[in-house]
C-alpha positions as CSV (number, residue, x, y, z in Angstrom):
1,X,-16.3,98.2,-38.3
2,X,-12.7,96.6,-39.1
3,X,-9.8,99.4,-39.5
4,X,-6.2,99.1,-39.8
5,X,-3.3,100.8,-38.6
6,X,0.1,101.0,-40.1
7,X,3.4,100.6,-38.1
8,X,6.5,102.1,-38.3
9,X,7.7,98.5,-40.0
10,X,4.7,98.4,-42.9
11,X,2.5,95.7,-41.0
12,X,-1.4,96.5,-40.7
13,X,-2.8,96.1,-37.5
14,X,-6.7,95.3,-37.4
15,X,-8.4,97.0,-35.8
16,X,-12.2,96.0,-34.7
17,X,-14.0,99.3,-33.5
18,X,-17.4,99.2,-31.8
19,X,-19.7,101.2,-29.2
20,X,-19.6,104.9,-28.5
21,X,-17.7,107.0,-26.4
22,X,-13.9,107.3,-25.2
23,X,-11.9,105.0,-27.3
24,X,-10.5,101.8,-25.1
25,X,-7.3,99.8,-26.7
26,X,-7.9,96.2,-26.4
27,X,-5.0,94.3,-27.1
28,X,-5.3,90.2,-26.4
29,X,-2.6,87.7,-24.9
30,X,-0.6,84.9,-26.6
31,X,-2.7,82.3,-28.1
32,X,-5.8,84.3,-28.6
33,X,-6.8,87.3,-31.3
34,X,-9.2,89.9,-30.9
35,X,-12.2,87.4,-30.6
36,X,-10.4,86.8,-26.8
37,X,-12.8,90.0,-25.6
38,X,-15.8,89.3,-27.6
39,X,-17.7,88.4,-24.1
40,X,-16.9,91.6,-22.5
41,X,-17.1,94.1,-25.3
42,X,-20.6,94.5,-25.6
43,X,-21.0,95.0,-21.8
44,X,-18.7,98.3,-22.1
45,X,-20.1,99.6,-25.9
46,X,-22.9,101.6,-24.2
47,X,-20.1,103.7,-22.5
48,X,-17.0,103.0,-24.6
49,X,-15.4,102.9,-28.1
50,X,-13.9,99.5,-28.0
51,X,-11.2,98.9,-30.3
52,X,-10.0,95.4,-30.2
53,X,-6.9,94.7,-32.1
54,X,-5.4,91.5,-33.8
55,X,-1.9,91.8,-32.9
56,X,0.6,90.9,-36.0
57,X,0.4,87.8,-37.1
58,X,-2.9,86.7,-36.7
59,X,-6.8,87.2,-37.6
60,X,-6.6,89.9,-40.5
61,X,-3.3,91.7,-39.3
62,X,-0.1,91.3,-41.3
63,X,3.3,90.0,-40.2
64,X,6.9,90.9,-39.9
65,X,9.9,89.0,-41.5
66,X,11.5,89.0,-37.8
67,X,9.5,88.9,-34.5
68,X,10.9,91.1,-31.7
69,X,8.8,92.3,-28.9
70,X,9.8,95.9,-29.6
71,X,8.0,95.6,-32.4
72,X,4.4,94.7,-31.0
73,X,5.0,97.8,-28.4
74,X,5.3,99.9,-31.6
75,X,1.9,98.5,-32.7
76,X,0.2,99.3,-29.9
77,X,1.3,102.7,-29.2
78,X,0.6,103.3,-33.2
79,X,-3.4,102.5,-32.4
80,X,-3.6,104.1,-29.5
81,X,-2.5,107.4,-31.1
82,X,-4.7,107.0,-33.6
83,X,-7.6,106.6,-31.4
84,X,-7.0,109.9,-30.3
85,X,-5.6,112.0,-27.7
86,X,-8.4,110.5,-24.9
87,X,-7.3,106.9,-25.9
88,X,-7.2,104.4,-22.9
89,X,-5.9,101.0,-23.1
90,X,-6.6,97.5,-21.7
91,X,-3.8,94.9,-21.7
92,X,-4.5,90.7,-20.8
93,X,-1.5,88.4,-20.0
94,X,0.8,88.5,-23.0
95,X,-0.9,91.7,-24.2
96,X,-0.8,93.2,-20.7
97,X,2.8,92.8,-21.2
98,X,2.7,94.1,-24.4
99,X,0.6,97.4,-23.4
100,X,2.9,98.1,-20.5
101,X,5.9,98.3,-23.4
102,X,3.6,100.5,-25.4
103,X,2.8,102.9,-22.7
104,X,6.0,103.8,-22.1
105,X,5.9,105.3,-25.8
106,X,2.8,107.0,-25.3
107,X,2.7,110.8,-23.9
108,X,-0.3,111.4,-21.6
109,X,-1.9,108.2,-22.0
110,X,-4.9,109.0,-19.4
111,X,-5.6,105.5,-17.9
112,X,-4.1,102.0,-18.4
113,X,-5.5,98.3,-17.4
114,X,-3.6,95.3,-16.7
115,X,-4.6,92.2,-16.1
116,X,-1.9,89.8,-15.1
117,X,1.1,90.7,-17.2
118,X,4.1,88.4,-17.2
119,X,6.9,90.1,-16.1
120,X,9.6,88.1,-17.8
121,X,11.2,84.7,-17.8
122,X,7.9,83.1,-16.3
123,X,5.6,81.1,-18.6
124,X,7.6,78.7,-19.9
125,X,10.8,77.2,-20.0
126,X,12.9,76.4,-23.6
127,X,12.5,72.8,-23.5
128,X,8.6,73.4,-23.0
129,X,8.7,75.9,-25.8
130,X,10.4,73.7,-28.5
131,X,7.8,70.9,-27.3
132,X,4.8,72.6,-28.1
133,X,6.5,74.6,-31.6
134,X,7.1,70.5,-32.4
135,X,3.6,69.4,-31.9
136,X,2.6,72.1,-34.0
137,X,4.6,71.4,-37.1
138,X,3.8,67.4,-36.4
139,X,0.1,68.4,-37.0
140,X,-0.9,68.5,-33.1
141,X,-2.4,71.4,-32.5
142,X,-5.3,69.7,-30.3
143,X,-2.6,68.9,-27.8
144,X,-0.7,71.9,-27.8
145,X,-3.3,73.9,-27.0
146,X,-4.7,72.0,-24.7
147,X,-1.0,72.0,-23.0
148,X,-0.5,75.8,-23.4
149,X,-3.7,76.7,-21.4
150,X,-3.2,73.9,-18.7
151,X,0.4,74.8,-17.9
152,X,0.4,78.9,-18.7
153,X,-3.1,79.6,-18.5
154,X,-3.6,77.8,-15.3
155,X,-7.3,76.5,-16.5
156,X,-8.4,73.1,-15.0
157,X,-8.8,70.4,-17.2
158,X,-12.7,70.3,-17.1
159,X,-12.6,74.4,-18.1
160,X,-10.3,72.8,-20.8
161,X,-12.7,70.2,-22.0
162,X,-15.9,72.7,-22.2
163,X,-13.7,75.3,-24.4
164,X,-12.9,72.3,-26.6
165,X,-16.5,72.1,-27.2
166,X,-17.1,75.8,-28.1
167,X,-16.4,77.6,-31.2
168,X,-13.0,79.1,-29.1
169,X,-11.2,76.0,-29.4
170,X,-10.9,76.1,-33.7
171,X,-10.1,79.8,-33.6
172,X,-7.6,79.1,-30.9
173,X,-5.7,76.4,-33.1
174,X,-5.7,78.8,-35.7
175,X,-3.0,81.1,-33.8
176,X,-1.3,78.8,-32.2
177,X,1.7,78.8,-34.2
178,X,2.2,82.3,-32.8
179,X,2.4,81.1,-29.1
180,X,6.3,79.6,-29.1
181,X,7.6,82.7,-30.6
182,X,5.6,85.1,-28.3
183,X,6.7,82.8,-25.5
184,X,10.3,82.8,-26.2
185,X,10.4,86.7,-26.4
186,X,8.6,86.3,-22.8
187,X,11.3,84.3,-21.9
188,X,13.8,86.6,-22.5
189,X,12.1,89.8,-21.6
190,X,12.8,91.3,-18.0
191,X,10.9,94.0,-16.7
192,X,12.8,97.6,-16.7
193,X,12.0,99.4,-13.7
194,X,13.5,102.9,-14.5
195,X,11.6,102.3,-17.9
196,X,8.2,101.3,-16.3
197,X,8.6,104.3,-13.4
198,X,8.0,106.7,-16.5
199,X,4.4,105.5,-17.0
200,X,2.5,108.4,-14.9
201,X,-0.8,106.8,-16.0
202,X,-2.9,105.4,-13.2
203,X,-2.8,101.8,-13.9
204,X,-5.5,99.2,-12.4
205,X,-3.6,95.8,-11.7
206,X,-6.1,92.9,-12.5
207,X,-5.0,89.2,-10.9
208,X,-7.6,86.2,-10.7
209,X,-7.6,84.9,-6.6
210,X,-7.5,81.2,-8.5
211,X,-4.2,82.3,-11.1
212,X,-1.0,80.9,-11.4
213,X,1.9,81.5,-9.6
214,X,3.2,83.4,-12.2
215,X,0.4,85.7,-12.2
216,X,1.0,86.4,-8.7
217,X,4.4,87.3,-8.5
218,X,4.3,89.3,-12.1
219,X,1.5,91.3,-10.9
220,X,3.6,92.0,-7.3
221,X,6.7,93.1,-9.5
222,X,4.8,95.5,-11.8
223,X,3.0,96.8,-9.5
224,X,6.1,97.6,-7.2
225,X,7.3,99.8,-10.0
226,X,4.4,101.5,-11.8
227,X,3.7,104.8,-10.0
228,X,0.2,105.2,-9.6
229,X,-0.9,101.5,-9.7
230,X,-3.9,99.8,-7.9
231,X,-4.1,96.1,-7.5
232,X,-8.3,94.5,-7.8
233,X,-8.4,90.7,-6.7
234,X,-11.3,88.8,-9.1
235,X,-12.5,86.8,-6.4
236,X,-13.1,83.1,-7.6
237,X,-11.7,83.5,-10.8
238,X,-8.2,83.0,-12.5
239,X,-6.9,84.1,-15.8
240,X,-9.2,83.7,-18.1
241,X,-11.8,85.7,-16.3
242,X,-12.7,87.9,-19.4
243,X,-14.4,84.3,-20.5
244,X,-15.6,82.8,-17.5
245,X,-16.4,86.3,-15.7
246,X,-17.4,88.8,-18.1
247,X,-19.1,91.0,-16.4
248,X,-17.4,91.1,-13.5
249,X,-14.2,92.0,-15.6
250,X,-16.1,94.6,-17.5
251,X,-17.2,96.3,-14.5
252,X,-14.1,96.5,-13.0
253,X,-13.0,98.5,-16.6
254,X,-15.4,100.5,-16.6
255,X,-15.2,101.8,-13.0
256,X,-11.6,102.5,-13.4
257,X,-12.1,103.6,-17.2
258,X,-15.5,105.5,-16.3
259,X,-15.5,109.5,-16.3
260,X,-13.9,110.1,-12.4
């Protein structure tokens, strides 16, 4: 079922709702839309209501005039209070980041996931940024992507070559003109400790043993400053585990997530 949400700025969030049980936020990283989770949502539909968003821009969500980061924690907070009271919420790289902003708007948010949010200033440099907004416009979307993934993403280029084989790859060139303008906000951001120390949620850190550096050292910052925060290692995996290990991923939701 496909739902939408309004935000405080008129765009429609889309929201895809599936499964039974406590709703879970799912809200996807730069580069991606709500199709990111379709591996691990029907491992978690038996025991959850999944709601995976499009964040604006992309998929069948609408679209500001101006982007600002602010903005997208707006969104997020907006759909999690209209799951309900019992909402949860699940953040992956970009949208990790974005779901830590929103939980600072949200009273009594029960339980929070976040795998590898950037913390700021660490997926790309300017330079890097206007490259890939130029092979866009130029009509190279192929290499862009490929690019984005290799260099943020940390994938290898053989996990590269098999998801420019699959179905993935269109839907990722689709959205990839939202990338530069989600990465420049990135960028710019910089993690706000007295802000993030409000978030009394327990919060399960997520990193990959195989991600980036970036992951790494984001995942040590936020975790330094959320309260109640535990850090789970994905053995063997890196990033994109939500594709490569689904059910691993899903089980670590769901025994975080699960009734305690």
């Amino acid at each position: 079922m496909l739902r939408h949400v309004t935000s405080p700025d008129g765009v429609r969030i889309a929201c895809e709702v599936s499964g039974e049980g406590p709703p879970v936020v799912f809200v996807h990283g730069a580069g991606s839309a709500r199709w990111s989770f379709e591996p691990v949502r029907p491992l978690l539909e038996d025991s959850f209501t999944v709601i995976a968003i499009d964040r604006r821009g992309r998929g069948d969500s609408s679209d500001g005039d101006d982007y600002r980061v602010e903005n997208e924690f707006e969104d997020v907070a907006g759909v999690v209070r209209d799951a309900g009271e019992a909402a949860l919420l699940v953040g992956h790289s970009y949208g990790a980041l974005i779901a830590a902003g929103a939980a600072q708007l949200i009273d009594g948010l029960p339980r929070l996931v976040l795998y590898e949010a950037p913390m700021g200033g660490s997926l790309a440099d300017r330079a890097t940024i206007d490259g890939w907004e130029t092979l866009i416009r130029d009509g190279h979307r192929d290499i862009m992507v490929r690019e984005f993934l290799l260099h943020v993403g940390g994938y290898s280029e053989e996990e590269i070559d098999q998801l420019a084989r699959s179905p993935v790859w269109e839907r990722r060139k689709a959205v990839s003109p939202t990338a530069p303008r989600e990465l420049r906000a990135e960028l710019a951001f910089r993690l706000d400790p007295a802000a993030l120390g409000t978030v009394a949620a327990p919060t399960l850190m997520l990193l990959g043993s195989e991600s980036p550096d970036w992951a790494r050292r984001s995942t040590e910052a936020y975790s330094q400053v959320l309260p109640n925060a535990e850090v789970r290692i994905l053995e063997g995996y890196g990033h994109g585990a939500t594709t490569s290990a689904p059910e691993l991923v899903a089980a670590e939701i769901e025994r975080f997530l699960g009734p305690k």
